[in-house]
N, C-alpha and C positions, 0 to 999 in steps of 0.2 A: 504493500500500500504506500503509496507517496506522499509525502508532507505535507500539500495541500488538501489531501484525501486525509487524512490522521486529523486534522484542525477542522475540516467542514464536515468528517460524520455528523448523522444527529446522534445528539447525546442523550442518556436516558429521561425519557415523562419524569418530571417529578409526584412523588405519591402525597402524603399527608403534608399539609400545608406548612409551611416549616416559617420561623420567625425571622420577619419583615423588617424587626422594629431599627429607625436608622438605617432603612437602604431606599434611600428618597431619591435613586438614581436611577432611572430607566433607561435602558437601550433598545425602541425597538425596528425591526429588522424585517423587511417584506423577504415573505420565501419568493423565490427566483421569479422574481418582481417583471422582467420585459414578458417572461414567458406566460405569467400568471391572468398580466392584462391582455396579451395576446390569446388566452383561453378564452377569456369570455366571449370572445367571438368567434370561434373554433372550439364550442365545449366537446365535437365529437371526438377531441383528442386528446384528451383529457384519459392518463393512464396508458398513454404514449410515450414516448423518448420523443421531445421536441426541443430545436435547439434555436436562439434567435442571432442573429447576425447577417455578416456579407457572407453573399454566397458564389461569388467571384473565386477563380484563382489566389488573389491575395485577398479574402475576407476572412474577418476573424468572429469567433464566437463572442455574442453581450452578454447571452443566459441561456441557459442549460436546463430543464426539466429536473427534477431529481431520477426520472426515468433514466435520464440521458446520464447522469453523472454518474452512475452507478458501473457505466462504461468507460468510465473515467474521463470524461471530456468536463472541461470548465471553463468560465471567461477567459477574455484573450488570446486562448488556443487558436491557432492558425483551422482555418474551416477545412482545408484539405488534411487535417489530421484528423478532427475529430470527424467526419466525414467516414474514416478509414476504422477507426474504434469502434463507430455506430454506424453503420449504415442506412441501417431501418429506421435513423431519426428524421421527423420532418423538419423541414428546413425553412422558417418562413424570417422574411426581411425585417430590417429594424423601423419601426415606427414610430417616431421620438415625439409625436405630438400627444397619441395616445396616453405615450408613457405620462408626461408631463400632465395632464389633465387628469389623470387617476392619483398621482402625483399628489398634488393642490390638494383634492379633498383630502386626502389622508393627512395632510398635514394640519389641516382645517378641523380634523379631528384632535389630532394634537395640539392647538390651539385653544379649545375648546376647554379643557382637560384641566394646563398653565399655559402663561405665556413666558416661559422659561424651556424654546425647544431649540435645539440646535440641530440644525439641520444636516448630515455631513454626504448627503445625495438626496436623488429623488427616492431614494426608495428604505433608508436609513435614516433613526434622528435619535440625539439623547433628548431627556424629557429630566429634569426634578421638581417631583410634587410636592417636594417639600409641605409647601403652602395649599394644598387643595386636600390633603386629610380629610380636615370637618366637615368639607363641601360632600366628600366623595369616596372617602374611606380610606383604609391603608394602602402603601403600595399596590401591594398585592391584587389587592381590591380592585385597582384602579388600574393595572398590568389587565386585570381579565376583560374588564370593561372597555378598553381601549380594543381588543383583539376580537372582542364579539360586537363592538361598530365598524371597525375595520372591514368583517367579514358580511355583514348584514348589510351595511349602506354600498360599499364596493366589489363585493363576490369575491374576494379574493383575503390571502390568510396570512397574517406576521407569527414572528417568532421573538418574544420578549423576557428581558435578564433585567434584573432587578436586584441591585448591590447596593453599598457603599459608597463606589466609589466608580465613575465611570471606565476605567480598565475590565475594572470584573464584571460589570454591566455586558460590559460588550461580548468578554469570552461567555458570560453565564447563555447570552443571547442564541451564540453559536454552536455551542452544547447541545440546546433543547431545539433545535432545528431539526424538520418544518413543523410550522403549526404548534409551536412549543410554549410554556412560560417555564420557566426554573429560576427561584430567588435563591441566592449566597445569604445564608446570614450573617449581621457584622462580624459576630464570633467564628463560624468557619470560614472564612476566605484560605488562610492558610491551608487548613484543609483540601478545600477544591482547588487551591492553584499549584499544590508540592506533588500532585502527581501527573503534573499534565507535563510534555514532552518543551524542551525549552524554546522550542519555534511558534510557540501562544504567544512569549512575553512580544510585544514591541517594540521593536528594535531589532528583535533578530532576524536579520537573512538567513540567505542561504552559507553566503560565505562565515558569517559570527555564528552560524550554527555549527558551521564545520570545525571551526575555532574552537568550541565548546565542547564538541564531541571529542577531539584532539587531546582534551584537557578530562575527557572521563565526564563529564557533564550531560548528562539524557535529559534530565526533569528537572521542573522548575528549584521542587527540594534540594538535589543537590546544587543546583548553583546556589540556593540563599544560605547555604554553609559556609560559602569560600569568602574567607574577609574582603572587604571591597576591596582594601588597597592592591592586592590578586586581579582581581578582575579588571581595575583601573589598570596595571600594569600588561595584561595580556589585551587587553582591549580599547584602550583611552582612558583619560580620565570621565568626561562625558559621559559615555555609554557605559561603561564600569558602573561607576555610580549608578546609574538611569535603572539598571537591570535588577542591580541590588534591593534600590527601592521597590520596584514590581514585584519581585521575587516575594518579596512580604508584604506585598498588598496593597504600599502605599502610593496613591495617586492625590495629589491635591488639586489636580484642574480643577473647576467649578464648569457646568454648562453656560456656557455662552450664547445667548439667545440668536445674536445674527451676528454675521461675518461679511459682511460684502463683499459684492465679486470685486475681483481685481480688473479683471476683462472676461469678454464673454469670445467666446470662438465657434469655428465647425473649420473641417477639413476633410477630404477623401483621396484614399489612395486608389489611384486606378486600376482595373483588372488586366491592362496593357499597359509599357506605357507609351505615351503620347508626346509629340510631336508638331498636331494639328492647330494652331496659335488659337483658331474659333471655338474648338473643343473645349479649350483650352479658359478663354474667355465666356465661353455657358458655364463654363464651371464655376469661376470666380464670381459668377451671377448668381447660381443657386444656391454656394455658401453666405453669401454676399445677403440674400432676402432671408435664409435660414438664422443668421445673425443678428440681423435687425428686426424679425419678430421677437427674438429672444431678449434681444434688447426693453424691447416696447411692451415685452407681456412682465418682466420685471420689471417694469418702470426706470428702464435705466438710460444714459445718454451717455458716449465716450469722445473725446478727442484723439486717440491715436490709432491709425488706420494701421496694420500689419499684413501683408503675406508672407505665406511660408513656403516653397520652393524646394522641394526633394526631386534629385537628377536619378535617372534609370542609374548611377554608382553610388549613388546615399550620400554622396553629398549634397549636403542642405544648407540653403541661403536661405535670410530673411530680410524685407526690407518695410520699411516704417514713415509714418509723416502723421506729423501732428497738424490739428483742422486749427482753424481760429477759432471754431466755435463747437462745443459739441453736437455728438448727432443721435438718433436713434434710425435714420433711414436708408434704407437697402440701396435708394439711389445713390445717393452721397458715397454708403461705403463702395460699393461696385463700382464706381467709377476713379476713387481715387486708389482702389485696389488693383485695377484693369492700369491704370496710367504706372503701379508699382511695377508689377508683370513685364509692361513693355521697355522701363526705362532699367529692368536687371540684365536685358540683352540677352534673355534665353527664350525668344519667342521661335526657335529652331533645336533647339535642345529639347531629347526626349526626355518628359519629368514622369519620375514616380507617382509623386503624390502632389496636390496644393493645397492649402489652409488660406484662413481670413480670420484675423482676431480683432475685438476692440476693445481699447485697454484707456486706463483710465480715465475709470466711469464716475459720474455720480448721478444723484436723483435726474431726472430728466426735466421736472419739475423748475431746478434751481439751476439747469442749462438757459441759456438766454436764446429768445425764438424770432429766428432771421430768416427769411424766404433765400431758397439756395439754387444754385444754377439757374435753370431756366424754371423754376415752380412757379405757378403763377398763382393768385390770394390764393384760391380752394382749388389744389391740387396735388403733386405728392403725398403730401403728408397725409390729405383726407385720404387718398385714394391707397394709400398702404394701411392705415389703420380699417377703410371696409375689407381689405384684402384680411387682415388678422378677425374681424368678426367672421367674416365667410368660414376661416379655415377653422376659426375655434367653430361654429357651430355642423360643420361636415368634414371636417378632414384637411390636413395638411396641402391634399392635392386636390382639393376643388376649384382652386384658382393660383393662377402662377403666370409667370409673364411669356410674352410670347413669344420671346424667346427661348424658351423650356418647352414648349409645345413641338416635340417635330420627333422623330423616328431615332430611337437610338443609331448610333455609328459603332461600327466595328473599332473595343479598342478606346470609349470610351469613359468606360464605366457606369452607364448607365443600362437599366434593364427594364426601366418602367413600371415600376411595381408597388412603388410608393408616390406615382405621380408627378414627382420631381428629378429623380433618377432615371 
């Protein structure tokens, strides 16, 4: 069994309700969250091996069935391997608008709950109830209520850990997975984390795991033996320490309720590559409007336009220009994205991959609002904001510009299956 497979078993149900008291810290954790909202419109495969991702050449797996994993395939797997492990898995595209929209309400749920959630994906967040006890009940309490509106309001099921301390939250999460709750009590933590294998603690790789095992070190117990000054010595001082503290439990993060993006991005590697400069510039188009919804449905606005540029040899260029003024619009970004493209002088170089990021951002709100290239009063802007209610109320691909409208090309990366691709 492989190291990834050792850490994402599920862990056993827990039985008799075990003591809560002091673990105001919830982790919780959609089971194979792209696949899950990809059921509900596909229930006939449901108790299938289904896997989501690109299904290209170079596409990689998002999420895996537990069907599927049981073959040993898991995120980021290159799709031509896990392909090769499971054959009989269905193979269906990534659809990130869905994701996002099932997304929101659950988090909506967790809002609901406290307003103390930290979000760390769409399909992950810590939670501490500290403060909602008297409203709501114990942890515990409030762990099972969160997971029977989860599954009632969204059809689909999380898996939640309930500690002390958001470390053990998270492993307790991953334990009781799928469909799980399992609480640590304050007083056993040591307990549940001295026999887990030392590639749970954070911080550990592959390489500091090998390190560890080099030094006779399997489980978390025996590392919380070795004096720090040991550990600092064979490992930094940093991470020495870091480990040490884990090892016994101790975590003082606090949940952070929001983090702001830094920038928002999208990029695709092609299943050829390309050469085609037009190709080349629909592409920069359809990352370009995928962006700036992303932007707009956050409420966000950024000034610094970026592509990213990976050559058929891996090397990769970026190049960057700051607006005068922020933006949240696909036109803006795509055009000074498409003028980056041609001024890198590789409109003749076959590339791998491209990307389009925009970086920093802030509220959109407290961005100052200036009519840009040729917009005239009521146009861009309105007319990309009905484009965002269209695709929120039907679909990512109910509307797209007309330039994304036209026959895949050989070599492109497109296959039309999400409308924009």
């Amino acid at each position: 069994m492989s190291r990834k497979q050792q850490l994402h078993r599920p862990g056993p149900q827990p039985g008799p309700p075990a003591d809560d008291t002091g673990c105001h810290i919830l982790h919780v954790d959609m089971d194979a969250f792209f696949v899950s909202v990809e059921l509900l419109e596909r229930p006939e495969l449901r108790g299938r091996p289904v896997i989501v991702g690109g299904a290209g050449p170079r596409g990689v797996v998002s999420a895996a069935s537990y069907e599927a994993r049981t073959f040993g395939v898991h995120s980021a797997m290159p799709m031509t391997r896990a392909r090769r492990l499971c054959p009989q898995a269905v193979v269906l595209p990534v659809s990130h608008g869905k994701y996002s929209r099932v997304s929101a309400a659950v988090f909506e749920i967790f809002r609901s709950v406290t307003p103390l959630v930290e979000g760390l994906s769409l399909d992950e967040a810590f939670l501490d109830v500290a403060g909602a006890g008297r409203r709501l009940g114990r942890p515990a309490e409030i762990a099972r209520l969160i997971r029977e509106q989860v599954r009632d309001q969204q059809g689909i099921t999380c898996s939640v850990g309930v500690a002390s301390t958001k470390f053990v939250a998270k492993l307790a999460s991953t334990r009781c997975k799928p469909d799980g709750l399992l609480v640590v009590p304050a007083d056993g933590v040591v307990g549940f984390l001295h026999p887990l294998p030392v590639a749970a603690l954070w911080g550990v790789g592959e390489r500091t795991e090998q390190t560890l095992t080099r030094l006779g070190l399997r489980t978390v117990g025996q590392l919380a033996e070795v004096p720090p000054a040991t550990l600092q010595r064979e490992l930094g001082n940093a991470l020495g320490a870091h480990l040490h503290e884990l090892a016994w439990g101790r975590d003082p993060r606090e949940v952070v309720p929001h983090t702001p993006d830094k920038s928002i991005g999208a990029e695709e590697t092609f299943d050829t590559d390309v050469d085609d400069p037009e190709v080349i510039r629909r592409e920069l188009l359809r990352l370009s409007e995928k962006v700036g919804a992303r932007l707009r449905a956050g409420g966000n606005a950024g000034r610094t336009v970026s592509v990213k540029l990976r050559m058929a040899s891996f090397k990769t260029i970026t190049r960057a220009r700051t607006l005068a003024e922020p933006t949240d619009l696909a036109r803006v970004i795509y055009v000074t994205a498409r003028e980056l493209y041609e001024g890198a002088g590789l409109e003749r170089v076959r590339l791998r991959l491209v990307g389009v990021r925009v970086e920093n951002l802030r509220p959109a709100g407290e961005a100052p609002r200036q009519l840009t290239f040729d917009e005239p009063e009521h146009g861009w802007r309105e007319a990309e904001r009905a484009m965002d209610q269209v695709a929120h109320r039907f679909g990512s691909g109910a509307v797209r510009p007309a330039a994304l409208v036209r026959r895949a090309e050989p070599g492109d990366g497109r296959d039309g299956r999400d409308g924009t691709r």
